[in-house]
C-alpha angles and dihedrals in degrees: 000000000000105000114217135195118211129184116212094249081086113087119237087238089069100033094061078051088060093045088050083061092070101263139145105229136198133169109237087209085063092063112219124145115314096189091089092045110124107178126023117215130195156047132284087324080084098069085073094070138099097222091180080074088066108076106173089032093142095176152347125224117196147197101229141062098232124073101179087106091068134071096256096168084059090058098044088054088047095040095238125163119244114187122179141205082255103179109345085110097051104097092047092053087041093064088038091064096052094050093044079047096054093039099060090042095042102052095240105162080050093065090032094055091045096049088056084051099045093244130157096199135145116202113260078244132049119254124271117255124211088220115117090005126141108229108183114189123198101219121038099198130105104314085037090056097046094050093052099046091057093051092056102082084057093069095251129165105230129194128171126217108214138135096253122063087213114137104244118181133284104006112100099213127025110217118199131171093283094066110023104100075066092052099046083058100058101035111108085186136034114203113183117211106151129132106241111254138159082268095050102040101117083356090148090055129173088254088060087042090057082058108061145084123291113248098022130154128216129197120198120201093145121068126325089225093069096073114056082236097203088051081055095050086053096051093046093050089054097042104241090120114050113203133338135208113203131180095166133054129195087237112034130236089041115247118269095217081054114141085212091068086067108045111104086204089063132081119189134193122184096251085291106132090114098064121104140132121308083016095159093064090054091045100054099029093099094044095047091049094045088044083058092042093051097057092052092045090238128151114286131223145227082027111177129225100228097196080063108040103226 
């Protein structure tokens, strides 16, 4: 029998579900040997284990979108199989980068500050609009898409930063290398989607940053690592960058001692843009498809390729 390792981040909902498929489970937080264990299952509590002690280990299948937490140089020397939760969060972030979008535009921790203080008060300026902005997004893929779509009806201009000039829907412009100094010039909002890589890793350094618009805004719902966060912190205190919306950090949990915690230009979330209702059905749909797929010895999907890292 297929012999499969679950973390506990896995509900026991879903794990007598695996073990309906036909399958052999054991919780890798229960210890136990690791040297018969066929398939891997989980999210970052991954990152915790030893993966040369599984020696027949053929794949793992995860939760989340994102792989930069495994070794992923170890599986592509041992040929194992690494399938992620590729677009099943994508409606959810979508959503999250409008709101993040309207908030920053729409003054929202001014009224919210004034309703804890009993305050009828209007700000001294009128609020910002979304209409006839630039919104350039780095990634074009699935969270990058949904966001888009959802911008359109608010008359935005949207270009997407990506290697291939390829056009991709429903972005009105593809931006690449060769052209993005023009494009930082003209983007009223930067939203970061990308998948962290060796290329993306301070991506949004404080030489890009030195680049782009006065008075822009970023959102983050991609990796913390992305954005050379102490460069960040340096553009926001002087005000070239106007406001911010982060839901990853290069170290998590954020630092207390964080100048970000302070900035009422700022809104934090605690790497949380995912979340929405009926969320467990979203979390586990790629693992429980690829677990049926498995048994049959069909093709799997959202199979990584783990060279690139996405």
């Amino acid at each position: 029998m297929t012999k499969v390792l679950l973390t506990r981040e896995i509900n026991q909902t879903y794990r007598e579900k695996i073990k309906d498929l036909g399958y052999q489970v054991q919780l890798m937080e229960e210890g136990g040997s690791l040297e018969d264990i066929d398939l891997a299952l989980g999210g970052l509590a991954l990152r915790k284990l030893d993966f040369s002690q599984l020696k027949k280990l053929q794949a793992v299948f995860l939760t989340s979108m994102g792989v930069d937490y495994l070794p992923l140089d170890y599986f592509s020397k041992k040929g194992i199989i690494l399938a992620n939760n590729q677009g099943v969060y994508a409606e959810t972030i979508g959503e999250f980068i409008v709101f993040n979008l309207l908030q920053l535009q729409k003054a929202n921790r001014f009224f919210i500050q004034k309703q804890e203080a009993h305050l009828w008060e209007k700000p001294k300026t009128g609020l910002g609009t979304l209409k006839g902005k630039t919104v350039l997004f780095f990634g074009t893929g699935s969270l990058a898409q949904a966001g888009a779509r959802r911008l359109e009806a608010f008359g935005v201009q949207l270009l997407g930063y990506r290697k291939s000039p390829k056009p991709q829907a429903p972005f009105q412009e593809i931006v690449t290398d060769q052209n993005l100094d023009q494009a930082l010039k003209r983007a009223d909002f930067l939203v970061l989607t990308l998948p962290k890589t060796k290329e993306t890793y301070h991506l949004i350094n404080r030489d890009l940053l030195a680049k782009t618009k006065p008075g822009v805004k970023i959102i983050n719902v991609a990796r913390g690592d992305i954005i050379q966060e102490e460069a960040l912190v340096d553009y926001l205190e002087s005000g070239h960058v106007a406001g911010a919306c982060l839901d990853v950090f290069e170290k998590e949990p954020l630092d207390p001692a964080s100048p970000l915690w302070d900035m009422d230009q700022v809104y934090i979330t605690p790497h949380h843009s995912y979340s929405s209702e009926g969320d467990r059905e979203i979390e586990y749909k790629t693992i429980m498809e690829n677990l049926k797929r498995f048994k049959k010895n069909q093709p799997l999907i959202h199979v990584v390729d783990t060279d690139k890292g996405y």
